[in-house]
C-alpha positions in Angstrom: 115.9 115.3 164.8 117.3 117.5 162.3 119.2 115.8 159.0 121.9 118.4 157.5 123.6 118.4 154.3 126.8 119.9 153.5 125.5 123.0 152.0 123.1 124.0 155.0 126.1 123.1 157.8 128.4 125.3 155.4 126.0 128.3 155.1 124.9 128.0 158.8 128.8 128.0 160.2 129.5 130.5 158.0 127.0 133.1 158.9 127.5 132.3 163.0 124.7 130.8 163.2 125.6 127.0 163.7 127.1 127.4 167.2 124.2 129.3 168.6 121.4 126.9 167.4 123.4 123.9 168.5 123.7 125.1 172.1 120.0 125.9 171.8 118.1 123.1 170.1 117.0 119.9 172.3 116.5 117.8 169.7 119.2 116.1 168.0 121.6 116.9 164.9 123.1 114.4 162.6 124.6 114.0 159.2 125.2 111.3 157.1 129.0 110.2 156.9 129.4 111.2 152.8 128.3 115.0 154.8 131.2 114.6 157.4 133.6 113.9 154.6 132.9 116.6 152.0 132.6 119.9 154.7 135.3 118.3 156.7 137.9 118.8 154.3 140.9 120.8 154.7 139.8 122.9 151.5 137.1 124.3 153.3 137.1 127.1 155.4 134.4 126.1 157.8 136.0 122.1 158.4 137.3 123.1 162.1 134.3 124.2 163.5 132.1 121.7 162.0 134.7 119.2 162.9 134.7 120.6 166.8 130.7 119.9 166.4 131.7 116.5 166.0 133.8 116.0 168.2 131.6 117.2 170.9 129.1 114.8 170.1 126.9 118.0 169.0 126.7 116.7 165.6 125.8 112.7 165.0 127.9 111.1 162.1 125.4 108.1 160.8 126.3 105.8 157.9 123.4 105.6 155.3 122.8 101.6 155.3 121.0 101.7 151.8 123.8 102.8 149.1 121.7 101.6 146.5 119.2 104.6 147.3 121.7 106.9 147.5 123.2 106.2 143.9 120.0 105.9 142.8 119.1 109.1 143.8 122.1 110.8 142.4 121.4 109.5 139.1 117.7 110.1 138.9 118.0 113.5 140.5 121.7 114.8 139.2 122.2 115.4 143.1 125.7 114.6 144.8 126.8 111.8 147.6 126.0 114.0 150.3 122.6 115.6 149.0 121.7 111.8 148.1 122.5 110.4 151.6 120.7 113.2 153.4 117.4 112.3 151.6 118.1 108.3 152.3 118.7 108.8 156.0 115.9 110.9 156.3 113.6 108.1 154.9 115.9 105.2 157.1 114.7 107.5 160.2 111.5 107.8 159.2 111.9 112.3 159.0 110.1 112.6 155.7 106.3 112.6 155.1 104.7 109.7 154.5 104.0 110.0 150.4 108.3 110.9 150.2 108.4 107.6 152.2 106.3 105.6 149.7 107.9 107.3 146.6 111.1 106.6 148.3 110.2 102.5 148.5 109.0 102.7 144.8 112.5 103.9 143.8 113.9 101.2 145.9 112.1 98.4 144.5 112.1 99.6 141.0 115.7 98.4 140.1 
């Protein structure tokens, strides 16, 4: 499982690459809905394709279920929404190592 935010799905559509390593990688591809939101806009130039990912079900839209993480991390990292989800969803699935994943509960339970 591969976590994007919206600065790696930009560069990757941008550059060609994105449709190639979706057709070839078996694992699976998601991004956290703040993602979906910011490269889907109609400002940006690479919002169709990423959309028609979606759409396709070769990109997974999942909603971060701690929020509190994800503002936390923002504010102790001066990171945005998307940035901040991607690292909270990685933790939720269990993708990071496991010292992120106790750093990551310390900054949970130190509110």
């Amino acid at each position: 499982m591969i976590i994007f935010d919206s600065s790696t799905l930009g560069l990757l559509t941008r550059i060609d690459v994105l449709d190639s390593f979706l057709s070839s990688f078996e694992g699976t591809v998601i991004i956290p809905a703040k993602v979906r939101l910011k490269a889907t806009r109609s400002d940006k130039e690479d919002a169709e394709s990423i959309n028609r990912h979606i759409e396709d079900k070769k990109i997974g839209v999942v909603k971060v279920k701690n929020v509190a993480l994800v503002k936390r991390f923002m504010d102790d990292f001066s990171i945005d929404a998307g940035e901040a989800a991607a690292l909270t969803l990685a933790g939720e699935k269990k993708l990071v190592s496991w010292r992120l994943r106790i750093e990551m509960q310390f900054v949970q339970t130190s509110f």
